[in-house]
N, C-alpha and C positions, 0 to 999 in steps of 0.2 A: 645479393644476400638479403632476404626477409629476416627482422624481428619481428616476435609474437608478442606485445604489450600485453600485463596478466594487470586485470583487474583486480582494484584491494578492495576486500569485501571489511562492510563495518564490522567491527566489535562490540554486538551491543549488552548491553550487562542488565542485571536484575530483571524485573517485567518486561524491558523489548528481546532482552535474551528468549522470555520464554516465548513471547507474541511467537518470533520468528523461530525456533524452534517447532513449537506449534504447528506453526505452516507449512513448513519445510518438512516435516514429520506426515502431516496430513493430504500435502498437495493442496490445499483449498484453504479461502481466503476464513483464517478464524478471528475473531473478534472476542474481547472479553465481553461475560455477560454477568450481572450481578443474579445469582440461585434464587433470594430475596426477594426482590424486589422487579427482576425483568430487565433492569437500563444496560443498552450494550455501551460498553465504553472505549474510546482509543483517542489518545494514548495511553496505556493499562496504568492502574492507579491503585495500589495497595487498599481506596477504602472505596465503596461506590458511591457517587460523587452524587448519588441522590437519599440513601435510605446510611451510608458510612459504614456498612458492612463487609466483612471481608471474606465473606462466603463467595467465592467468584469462579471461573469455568473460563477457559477460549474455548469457542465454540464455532460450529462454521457457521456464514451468513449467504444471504443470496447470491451479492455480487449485483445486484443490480444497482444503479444509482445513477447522479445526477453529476454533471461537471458543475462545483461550486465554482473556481474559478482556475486559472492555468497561467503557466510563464513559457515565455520562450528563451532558454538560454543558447546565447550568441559566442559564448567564449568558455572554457572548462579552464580547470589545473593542472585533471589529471589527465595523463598520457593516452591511456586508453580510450577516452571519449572525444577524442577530439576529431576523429574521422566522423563521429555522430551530431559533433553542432552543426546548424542549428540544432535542439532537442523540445518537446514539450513536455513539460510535466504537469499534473492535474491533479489541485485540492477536489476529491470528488468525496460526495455528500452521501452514504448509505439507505439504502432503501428504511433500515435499522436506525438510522438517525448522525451513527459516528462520520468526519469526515476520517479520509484515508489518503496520503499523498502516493497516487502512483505515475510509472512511466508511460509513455506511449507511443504507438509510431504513427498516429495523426499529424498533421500538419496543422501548425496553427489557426491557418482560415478552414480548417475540416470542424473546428470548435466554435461552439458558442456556447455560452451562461446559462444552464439550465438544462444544457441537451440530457437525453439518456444516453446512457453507458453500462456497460458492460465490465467489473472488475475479475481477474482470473491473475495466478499466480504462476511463476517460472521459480522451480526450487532450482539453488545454484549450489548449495551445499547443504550438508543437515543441519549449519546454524544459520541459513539465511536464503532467503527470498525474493525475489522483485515481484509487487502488485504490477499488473498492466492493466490499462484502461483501454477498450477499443469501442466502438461505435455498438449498439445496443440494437438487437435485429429486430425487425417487426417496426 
């Protein structure tokens, strides 16, 4: 007898609602951008965190960027990930400036501090999204 472990997707409210909405809506990774002033911002912030305006937009961004830095977890919670530990996850740094935590299916020694990357989206439902990070061609 197989069980199908259902992953629980977050609830996220206010500004991350709409981020991931957004995303989920568009397919492609959007980031907030202040109308004003230019500064892309994440995590979305009611004023923009350089001019305090709140004329703002999610918008899409390249997806290109930099692995700031990464964890490996060894051990989960939840039910459904535990056929996937180890896992790496990646603080990666926007070509656009914001950092963006996503998943990935690198291996930990496949990283290093500064590599390029590649950021692209997997909608899972219309309120939510996983960013992934993969290795950045060329």
């Amino acid at each position: 007898m197989s069980t199908t472990v259902k992953i629980k997707l977050p609830q996220p409210d206010d500004l991350d609602a709409v981020f991931y909405e957004t995303v989920a809506k568009t397919g492609k990774l959007c980031i907030q951008h202040c109308k004003d002033c230019g500064t892309w911002t994440h995590p979305a912030r009611y004023y923009c965190p350089e001019c305090a305006s709140e004329n703002f937009a999610f918008e899409p961004v390249s997806g290109d960027a930099t692995a700031h830095s990464f964890t490996i977890s060894h051990f989960t919670v939840e039910p459904a990930w535990k056929d996937l530990v180890p896992y790496v996850t990646i603080v990666a740094e926007l070509k656009e400036g914001p950092r963006v935590i996503a998943r990935t299916k690198m291996k930990g020694d496949e990283i290093t501090i500064d590599m390029p990357i590649k950021l692209d989206v997997e909608v899972i439902a219309p309120e939510f999204s996983y960013v992934w990070a993969g290795k950045a061609e060329g």
